[in-house]
SEZA-58914 format. One line per 10 residues: number of its first residue (from 1); their letters; for each residue x, y, z of N, C-alpha, C. Coordinates in steps of 0.05 Angstrom, whole numbers, m for minus. Layout:
residues N
NUM = a = X:Y:Z:X:Y:Z:X:Y:Z | ...
***
This chain:
residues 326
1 = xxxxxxxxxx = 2578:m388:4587:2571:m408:4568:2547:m425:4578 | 2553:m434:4614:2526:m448:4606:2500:m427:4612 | 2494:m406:4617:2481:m384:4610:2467:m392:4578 | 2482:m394:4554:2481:m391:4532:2473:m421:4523 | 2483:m445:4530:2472:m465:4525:2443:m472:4547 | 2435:m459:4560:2416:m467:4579:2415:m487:4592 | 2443:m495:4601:2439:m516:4627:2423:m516:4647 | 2444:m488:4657:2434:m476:4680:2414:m449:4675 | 2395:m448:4697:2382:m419:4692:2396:m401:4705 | 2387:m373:4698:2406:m352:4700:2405:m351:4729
11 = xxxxxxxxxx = 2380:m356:4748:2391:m352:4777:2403:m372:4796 | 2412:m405:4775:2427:m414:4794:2457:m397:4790 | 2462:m396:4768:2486:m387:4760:2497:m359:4774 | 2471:m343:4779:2478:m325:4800:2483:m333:4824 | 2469:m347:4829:2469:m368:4861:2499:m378:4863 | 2510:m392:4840:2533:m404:4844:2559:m381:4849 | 2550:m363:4833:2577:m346:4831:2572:m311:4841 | 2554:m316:4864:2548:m300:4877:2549:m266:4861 | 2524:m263:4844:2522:m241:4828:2496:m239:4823 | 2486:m218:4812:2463:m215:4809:2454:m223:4785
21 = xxxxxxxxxx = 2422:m230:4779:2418:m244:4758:2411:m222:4724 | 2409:m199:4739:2405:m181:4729:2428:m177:4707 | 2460:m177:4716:2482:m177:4704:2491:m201:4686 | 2480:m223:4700:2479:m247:4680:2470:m248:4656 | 2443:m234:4657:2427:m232:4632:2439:m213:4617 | 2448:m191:4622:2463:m170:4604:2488:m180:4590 | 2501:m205:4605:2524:m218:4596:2510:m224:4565 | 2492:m248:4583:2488:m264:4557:2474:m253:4530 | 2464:m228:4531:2453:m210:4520:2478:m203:4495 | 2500:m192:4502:2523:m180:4497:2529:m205:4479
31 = xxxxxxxxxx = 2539:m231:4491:2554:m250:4484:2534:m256:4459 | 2508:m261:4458:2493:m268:4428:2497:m247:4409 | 2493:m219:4415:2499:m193:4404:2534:m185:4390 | 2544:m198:4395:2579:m195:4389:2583:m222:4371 | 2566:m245:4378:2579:m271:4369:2582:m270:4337 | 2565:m262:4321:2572:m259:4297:2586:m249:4284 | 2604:m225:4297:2626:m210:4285:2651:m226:4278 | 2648:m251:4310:2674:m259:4312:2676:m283:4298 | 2660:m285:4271:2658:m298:4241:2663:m281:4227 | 2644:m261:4227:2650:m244:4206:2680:m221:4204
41 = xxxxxxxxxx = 2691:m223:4226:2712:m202:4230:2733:m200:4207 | 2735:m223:4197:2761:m224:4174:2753:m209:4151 | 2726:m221:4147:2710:m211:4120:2713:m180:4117 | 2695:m172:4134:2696:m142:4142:2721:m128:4140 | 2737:m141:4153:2773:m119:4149:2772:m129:4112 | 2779:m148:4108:2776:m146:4075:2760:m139:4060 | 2739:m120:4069:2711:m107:4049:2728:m77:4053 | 2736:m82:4078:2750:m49:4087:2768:m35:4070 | 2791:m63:4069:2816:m53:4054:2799:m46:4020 | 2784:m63:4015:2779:m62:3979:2768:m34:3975
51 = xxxxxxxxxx = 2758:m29:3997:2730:9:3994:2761:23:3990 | 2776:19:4011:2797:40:4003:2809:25:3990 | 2822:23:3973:2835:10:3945:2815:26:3926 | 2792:22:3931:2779:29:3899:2761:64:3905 | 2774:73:3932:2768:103:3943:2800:116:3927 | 2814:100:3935:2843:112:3926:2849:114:3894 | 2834:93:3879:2829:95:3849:2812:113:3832 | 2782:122:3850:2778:142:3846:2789:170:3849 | 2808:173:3872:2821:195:3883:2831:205:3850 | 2851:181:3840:2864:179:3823:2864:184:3787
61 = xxxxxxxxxx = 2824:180:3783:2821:181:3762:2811:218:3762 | 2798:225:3792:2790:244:3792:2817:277:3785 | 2835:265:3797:2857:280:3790:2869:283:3766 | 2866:256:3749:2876:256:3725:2849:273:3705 | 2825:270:3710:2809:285:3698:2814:311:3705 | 2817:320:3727:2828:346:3733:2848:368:3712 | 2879:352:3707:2892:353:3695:2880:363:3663 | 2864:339:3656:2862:341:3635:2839:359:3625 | 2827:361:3641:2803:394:3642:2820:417:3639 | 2844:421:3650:2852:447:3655:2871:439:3622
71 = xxxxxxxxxx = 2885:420:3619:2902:422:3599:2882:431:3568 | 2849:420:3573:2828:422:3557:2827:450:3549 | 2818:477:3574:2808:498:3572:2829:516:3568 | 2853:502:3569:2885:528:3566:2881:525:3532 | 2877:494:3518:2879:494:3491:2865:495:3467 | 2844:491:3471:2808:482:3461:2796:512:3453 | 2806:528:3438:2795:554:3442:2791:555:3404 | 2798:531:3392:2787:535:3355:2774:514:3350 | 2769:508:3326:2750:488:3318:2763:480:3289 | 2794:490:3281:2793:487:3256:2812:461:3267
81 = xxxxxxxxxx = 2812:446:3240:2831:422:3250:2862:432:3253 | 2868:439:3235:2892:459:3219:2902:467:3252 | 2888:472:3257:2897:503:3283:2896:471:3311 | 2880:447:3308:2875:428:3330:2900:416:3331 | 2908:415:3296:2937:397:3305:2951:409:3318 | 2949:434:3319:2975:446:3334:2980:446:3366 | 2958:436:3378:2955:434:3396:2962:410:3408 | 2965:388:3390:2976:360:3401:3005:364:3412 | 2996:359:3439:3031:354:3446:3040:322:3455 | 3066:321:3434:3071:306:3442:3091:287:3458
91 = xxxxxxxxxx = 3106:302:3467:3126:301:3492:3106:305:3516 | 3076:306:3522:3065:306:3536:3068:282:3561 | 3076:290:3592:3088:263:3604:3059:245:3612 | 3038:253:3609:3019:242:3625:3002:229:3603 | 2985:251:3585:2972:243:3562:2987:242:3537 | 2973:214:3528:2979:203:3503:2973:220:3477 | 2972:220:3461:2960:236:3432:2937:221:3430 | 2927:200:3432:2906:189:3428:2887:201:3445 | 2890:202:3473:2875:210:3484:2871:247:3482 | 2898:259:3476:2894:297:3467:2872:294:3441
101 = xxxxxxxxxx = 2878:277:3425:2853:275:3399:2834:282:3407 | 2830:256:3436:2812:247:3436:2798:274:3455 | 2801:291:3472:2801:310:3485:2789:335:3467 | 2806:333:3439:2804:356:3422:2777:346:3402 | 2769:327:3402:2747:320:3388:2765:321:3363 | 2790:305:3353:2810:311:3328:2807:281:3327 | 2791:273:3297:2802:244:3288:2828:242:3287 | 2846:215:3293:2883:205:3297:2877:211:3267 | 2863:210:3251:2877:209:3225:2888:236:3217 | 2860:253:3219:2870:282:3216:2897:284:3223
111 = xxxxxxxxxx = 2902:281:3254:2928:291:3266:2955:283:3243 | 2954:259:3226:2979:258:3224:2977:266:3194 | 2956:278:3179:2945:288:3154:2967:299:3140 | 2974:298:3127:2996:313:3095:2989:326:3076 | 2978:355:3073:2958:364:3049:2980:357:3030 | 2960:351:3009:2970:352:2977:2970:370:2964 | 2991:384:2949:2993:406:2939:2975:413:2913 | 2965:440:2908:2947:442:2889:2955:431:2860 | 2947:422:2846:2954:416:2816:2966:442:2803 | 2975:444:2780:2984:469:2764:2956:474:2753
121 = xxxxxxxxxx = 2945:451:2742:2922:459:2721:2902:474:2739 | 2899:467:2761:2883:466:2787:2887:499:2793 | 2914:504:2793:2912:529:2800:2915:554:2767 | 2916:543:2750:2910:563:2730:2877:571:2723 | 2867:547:2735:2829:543:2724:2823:572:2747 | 2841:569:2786:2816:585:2792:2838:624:2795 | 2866:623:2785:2873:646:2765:2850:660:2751 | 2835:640:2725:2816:646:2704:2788:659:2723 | 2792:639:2746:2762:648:2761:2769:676:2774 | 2783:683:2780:2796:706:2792:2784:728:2780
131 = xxxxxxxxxx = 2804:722:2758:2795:748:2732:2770:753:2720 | 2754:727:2728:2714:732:2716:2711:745:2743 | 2721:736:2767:2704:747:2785:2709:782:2795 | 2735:796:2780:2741:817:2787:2720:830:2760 | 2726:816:2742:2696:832:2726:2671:830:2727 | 2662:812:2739:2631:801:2738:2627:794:2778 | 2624:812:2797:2626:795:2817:2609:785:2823 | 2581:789:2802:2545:770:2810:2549:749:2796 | 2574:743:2791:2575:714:2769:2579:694:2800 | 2556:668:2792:2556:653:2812:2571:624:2796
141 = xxxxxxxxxx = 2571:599:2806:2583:583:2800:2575:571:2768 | 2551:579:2753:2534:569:2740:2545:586:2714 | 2551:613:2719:2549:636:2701:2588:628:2690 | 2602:622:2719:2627:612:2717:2632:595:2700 | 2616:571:2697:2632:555:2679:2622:560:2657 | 2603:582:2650:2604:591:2615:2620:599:2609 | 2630:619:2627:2651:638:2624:2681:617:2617 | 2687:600:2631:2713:578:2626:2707:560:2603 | 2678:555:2596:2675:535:2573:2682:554:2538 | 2678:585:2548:2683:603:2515:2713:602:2518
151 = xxxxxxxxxx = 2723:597:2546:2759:599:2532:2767:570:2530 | 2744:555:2522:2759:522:2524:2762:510:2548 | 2760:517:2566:2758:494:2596:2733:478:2595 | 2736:463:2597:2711:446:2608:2710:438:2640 | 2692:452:2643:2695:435:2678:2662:430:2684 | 2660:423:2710:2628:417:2720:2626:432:2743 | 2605:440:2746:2589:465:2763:2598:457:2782 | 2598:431:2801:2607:425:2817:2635:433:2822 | 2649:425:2817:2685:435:2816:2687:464:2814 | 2671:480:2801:2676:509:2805:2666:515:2829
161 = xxxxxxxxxx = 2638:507:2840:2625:511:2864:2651:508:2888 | 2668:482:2883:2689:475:2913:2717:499:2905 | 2711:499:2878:2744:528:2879:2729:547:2893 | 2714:563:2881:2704:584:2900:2694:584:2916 | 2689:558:2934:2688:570:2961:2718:562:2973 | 2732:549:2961:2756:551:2970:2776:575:2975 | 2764:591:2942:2774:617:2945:2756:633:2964 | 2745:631:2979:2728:648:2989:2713:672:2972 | 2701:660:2955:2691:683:2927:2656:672:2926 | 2639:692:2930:2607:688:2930:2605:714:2919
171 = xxxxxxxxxx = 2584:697:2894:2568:719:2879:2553:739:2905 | 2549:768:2890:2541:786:2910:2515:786:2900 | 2489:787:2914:2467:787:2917:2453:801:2940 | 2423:808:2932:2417:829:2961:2418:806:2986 | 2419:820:3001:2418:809:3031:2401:815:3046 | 2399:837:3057:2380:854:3076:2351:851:3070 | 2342:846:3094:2303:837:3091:2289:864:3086 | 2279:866:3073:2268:893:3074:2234:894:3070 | 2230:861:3071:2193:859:3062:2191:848:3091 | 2182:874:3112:2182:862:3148:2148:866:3130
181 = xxxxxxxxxx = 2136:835:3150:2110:841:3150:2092:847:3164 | 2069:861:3156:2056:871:3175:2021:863:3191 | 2015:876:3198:1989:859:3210:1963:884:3207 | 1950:876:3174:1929:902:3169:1913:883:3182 | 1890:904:3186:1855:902:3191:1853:882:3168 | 1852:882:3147:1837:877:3125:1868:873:3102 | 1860:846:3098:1879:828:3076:1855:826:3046 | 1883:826:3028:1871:826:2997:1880:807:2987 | 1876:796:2969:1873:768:2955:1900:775:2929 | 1919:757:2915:1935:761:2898:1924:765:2873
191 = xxxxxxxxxx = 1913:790:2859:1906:793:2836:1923:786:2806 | 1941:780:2813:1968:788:2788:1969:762:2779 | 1969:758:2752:1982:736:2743:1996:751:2710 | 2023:746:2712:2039:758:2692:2031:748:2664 | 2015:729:2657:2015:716:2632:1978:728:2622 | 1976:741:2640:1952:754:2631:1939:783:2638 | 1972:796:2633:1978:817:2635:1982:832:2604 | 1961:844:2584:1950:850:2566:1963:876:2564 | 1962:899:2569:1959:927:2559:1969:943:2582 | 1985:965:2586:1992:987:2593:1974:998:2622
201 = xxxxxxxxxx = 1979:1001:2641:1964:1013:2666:1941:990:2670 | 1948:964:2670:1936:943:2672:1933:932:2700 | 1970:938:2705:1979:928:2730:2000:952:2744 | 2006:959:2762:2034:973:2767:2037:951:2788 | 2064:948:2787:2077:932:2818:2093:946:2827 | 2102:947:2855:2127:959:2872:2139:937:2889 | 2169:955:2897:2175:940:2913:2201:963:2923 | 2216:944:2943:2241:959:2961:2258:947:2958 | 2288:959:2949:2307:957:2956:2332:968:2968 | 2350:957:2979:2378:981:2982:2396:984:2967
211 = xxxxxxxxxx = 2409:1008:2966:2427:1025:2948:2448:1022:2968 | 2473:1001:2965:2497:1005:2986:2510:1028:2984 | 2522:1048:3009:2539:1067:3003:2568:1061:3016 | 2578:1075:3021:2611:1074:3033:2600:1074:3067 | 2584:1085:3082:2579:1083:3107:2546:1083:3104 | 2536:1056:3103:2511:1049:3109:2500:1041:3083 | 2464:1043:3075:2457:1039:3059:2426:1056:3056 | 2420:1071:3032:2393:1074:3032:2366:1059:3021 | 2348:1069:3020:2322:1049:3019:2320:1059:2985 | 2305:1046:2968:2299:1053:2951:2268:1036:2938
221 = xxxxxxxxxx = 2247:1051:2926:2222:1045:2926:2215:1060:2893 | 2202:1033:2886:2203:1042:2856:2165:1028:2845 | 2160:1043:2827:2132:1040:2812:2134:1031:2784 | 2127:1006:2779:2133:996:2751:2115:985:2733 | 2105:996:2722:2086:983:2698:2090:959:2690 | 2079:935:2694:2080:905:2685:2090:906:2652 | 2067:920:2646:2058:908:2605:2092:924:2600 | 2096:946:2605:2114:964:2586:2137:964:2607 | 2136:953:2622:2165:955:2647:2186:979:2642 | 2159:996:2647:2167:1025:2647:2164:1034:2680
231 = xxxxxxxxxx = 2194:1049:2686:2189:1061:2716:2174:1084:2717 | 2150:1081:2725:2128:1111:2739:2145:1131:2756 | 2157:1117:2774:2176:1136:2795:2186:1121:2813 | 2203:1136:2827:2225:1119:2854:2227:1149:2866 | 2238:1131:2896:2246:1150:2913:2259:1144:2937 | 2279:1158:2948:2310:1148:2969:2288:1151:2989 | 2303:1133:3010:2305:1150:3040:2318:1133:3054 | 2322:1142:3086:2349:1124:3096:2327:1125:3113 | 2309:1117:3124:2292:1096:3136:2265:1073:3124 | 2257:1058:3132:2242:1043:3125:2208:1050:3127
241 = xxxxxxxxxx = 2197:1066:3124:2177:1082:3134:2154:1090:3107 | 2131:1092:3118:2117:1096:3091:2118:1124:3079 | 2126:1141:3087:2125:1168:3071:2135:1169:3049 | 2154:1156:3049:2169:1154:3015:2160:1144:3001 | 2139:1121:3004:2121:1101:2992:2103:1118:2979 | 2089:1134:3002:2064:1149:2982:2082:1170:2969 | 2095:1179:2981:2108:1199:2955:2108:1194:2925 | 2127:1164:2923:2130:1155:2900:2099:1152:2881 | 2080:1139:2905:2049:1131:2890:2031:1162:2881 | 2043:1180:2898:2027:1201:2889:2047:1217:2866
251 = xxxxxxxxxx = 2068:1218:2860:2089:1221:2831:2077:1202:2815 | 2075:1187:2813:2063:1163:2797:2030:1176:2787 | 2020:1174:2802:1987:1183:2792:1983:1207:2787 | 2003:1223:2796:2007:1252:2788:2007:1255:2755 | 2022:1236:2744:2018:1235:2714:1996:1227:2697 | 1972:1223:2718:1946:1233:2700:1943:1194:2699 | 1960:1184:2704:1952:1153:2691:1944:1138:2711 | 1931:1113:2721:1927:1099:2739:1916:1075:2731 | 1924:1051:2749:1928:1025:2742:1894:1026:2750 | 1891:980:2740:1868:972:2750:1878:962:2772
261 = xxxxxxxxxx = 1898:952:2765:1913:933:2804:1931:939:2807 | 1940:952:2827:1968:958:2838:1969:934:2860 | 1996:919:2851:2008:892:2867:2033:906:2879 | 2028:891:2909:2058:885:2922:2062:871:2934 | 2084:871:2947:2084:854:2972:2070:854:2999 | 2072:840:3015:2059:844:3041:2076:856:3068 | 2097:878:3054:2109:894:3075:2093:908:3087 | 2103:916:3110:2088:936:3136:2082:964:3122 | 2094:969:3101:2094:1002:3089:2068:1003:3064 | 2066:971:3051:2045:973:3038:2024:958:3046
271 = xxxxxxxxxx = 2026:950:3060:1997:942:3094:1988:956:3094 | 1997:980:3102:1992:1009:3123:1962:1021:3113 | 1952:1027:3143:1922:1038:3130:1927:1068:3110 | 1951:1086:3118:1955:1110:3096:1954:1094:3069 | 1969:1072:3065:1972:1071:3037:1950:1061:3024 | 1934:1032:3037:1913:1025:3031:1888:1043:3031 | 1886:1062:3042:1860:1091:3039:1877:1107:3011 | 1898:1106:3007:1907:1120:2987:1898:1103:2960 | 1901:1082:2955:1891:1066:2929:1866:1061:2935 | 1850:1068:2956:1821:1069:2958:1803:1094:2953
281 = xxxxxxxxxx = 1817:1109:2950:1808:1133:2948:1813:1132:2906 | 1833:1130:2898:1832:1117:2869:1816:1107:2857 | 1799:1088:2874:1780:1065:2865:1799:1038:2851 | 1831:1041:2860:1850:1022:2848:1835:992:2862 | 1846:972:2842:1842:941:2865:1874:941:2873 | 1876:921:2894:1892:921:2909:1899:894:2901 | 1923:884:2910:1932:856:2893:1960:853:2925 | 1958:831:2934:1984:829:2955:1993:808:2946 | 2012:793:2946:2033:765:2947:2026:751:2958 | 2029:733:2963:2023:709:2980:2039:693:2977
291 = xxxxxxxxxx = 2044:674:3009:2060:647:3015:2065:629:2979 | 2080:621:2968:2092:604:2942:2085:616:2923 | 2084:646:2928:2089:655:2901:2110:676:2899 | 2125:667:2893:2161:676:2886:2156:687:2866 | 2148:687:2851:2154:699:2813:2136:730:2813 | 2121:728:2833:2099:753:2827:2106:774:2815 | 2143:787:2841:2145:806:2829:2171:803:2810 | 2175:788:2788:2203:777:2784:2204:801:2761 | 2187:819:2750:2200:835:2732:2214:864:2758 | 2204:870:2772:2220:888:2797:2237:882:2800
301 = xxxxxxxxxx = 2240:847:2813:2268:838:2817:2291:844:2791 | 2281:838:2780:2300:843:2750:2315:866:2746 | 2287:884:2756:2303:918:2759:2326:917:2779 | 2317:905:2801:2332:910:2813:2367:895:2817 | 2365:879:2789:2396:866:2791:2404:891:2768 | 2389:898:2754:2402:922:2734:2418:949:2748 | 2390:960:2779:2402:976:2788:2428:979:2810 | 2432:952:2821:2447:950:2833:2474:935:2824 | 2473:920:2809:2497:906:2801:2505:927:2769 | 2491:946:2755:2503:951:2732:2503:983:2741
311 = xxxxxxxxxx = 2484:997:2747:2483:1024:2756:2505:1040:2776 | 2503:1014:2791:2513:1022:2814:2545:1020:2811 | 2548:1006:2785:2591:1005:2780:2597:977:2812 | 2580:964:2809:2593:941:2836:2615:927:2816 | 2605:929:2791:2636:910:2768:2657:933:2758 | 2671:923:2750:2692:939:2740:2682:962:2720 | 2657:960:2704:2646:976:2688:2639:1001:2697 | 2644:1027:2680:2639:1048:2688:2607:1041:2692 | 2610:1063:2718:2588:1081:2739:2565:1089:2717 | 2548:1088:2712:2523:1114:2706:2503:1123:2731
321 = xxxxxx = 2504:1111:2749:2487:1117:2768:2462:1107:2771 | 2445:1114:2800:2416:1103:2797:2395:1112:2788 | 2400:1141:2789:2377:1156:2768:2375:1159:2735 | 2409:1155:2727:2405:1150:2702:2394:1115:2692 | 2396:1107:2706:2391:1081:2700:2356:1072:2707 | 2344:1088:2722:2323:1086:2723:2308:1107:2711
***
């Protein structure tokens, strides 16, 4: 101490107590070096105990998340609510239902939900829909409520739209892309406008569709006179490829007749430099589609709800086929 208060200097103090001064100074070295602990010592054991207290609470949440990961990936395997309630357990000893909701991404309301049973009227309206849709299956929600308004129902497009998709019932329409586009040398400008389409070999348009069968589907490619929406020719094949294309165009001009513009689309098959040297060799103009214009080819399209929804027997109505029909 008196080292530390500086009474004495460090070599009387060695002097007095016969030691070296060298060891004195290491004392007092030590003694300034330690003195603050023996303030702070209490503090410290109580920062100690709280790290573990709040090490042991994480231990604790980390385990319970544990739990509830694994209880997550054993149950979590649908998305319908129907199928989520089923999964609430509630004799569960650990988790609450609030929190399985809450796990299942399931609003508490859902969980304690009571469906309401269908109406009678409710279920005789989509009976009626049943029966249009086993006769008519291209009838969409629009065509539906004509069909319910001639037997006296009145309903709104809307309400037929939520029965059938309730019934799981969608008008059948094409699907399959069949206009892949392609990348010519040399692009043509849209010659066609239907309202100034005058006289006979004015215009021809084409286009592609599929013929569904029992295992797969074929291609089908047709030549149509605008003015007289008369078919020139068609022709199958079960790939997507231009040979069938010129076939049809050379059956077509084979009959001695030939357009001023032959229009189509901008598929890869009527891109193609064969086909474009083929209407160049004609001296035909060339006419392609273009981005917002939907209607170009809407008399083709037309054919093509005749050949596939009436030809083809997709309704209850006898079959005639696609060649009689074209």
């Amino acid at each position: 101490m008196e080292a530390i208060s500086g009474s004495k200097t460090i070599q009387e103090i060695a002097a007095d107590n016969a030691i070296h001064p060298i060891q004195v100074s290491q004392w007092k070295k030590q003694m300034l070096d330690g003195a603050s602990e023996v303030f702070t010592r209490g503090k410290k054991s109580k920062d100690k105990e709280d790290g573990q207290a709040k090490e042991a609470e994480l231990f604790q949440q980390i385990g319970r998340l544990q739990m509830e990961l694994e209880w997550l990936k054993k149950n979590h395997n649908c998305s319908d609510a129907r199928e989520l309630r089923k999964l609430v357990d509630h004799d569960h000893p650990e988790l609450t239902d609030s929190r399985q909701c809450e796990l299942l991404g399931l609003p508490r309301s859902s969980l304690y939900y009571q469906p309401v049973p269908v109406r009678e009227s409710t279920l005789r309206i989509m009976a009626r829909i049943d029966a249009f849709y086993l006769e008519d299956p291209t009838a969409g929600s629009r065509r539906m409520v004509d069909y319910l308004a001639r037997e006296g129902i009145p309903i709104s497009r809307e309400r037929v739209r939520n029965i059938m998709r309730r019934m799981g019932l969608r008008a059948i329409y094409q699907k399959p892309r069949t206009t892949i586009p392609g990348e010519p040398s040399e692009r043509f400008p849209c010659l066609e406008e239907l309202n100034q389409v005058t006289a006979v070999d004015q215009v021809w348009a084409t286009d592609i569709t599929y013929i569904p069968l029992q295992k797969g589907f074929l291609y089908l490619v047709v030549i149509v006179d605008l003015y007289s929406r008369h078919v020139l020719s068609w022709k199958l094949s079960n790939s997507l490829d231009t040979e069938f294309c010129l076939d049809a165009l050379d059956i077509a001009l084979g009959s001695g007749r030939k357009p001023e513009i032959f229009h189509s689309d901008q598929g890869c098959q009527f891109t193609s430099g064969d086909f474009v040297a083929r209407l160049k060799t004609e001296e035909i103009k060339i006419s392609w589609s273009g981005r917002k214009r939907c209607y170009d080819n809407i008399l083709v399209e037309r054919l093509w709800r005749t050949v596939k929804y009436v030809a083809e027997g997709v309704s209850a109505k006898p079959s005639r086929g696609v060649p009689a029909c074209l």
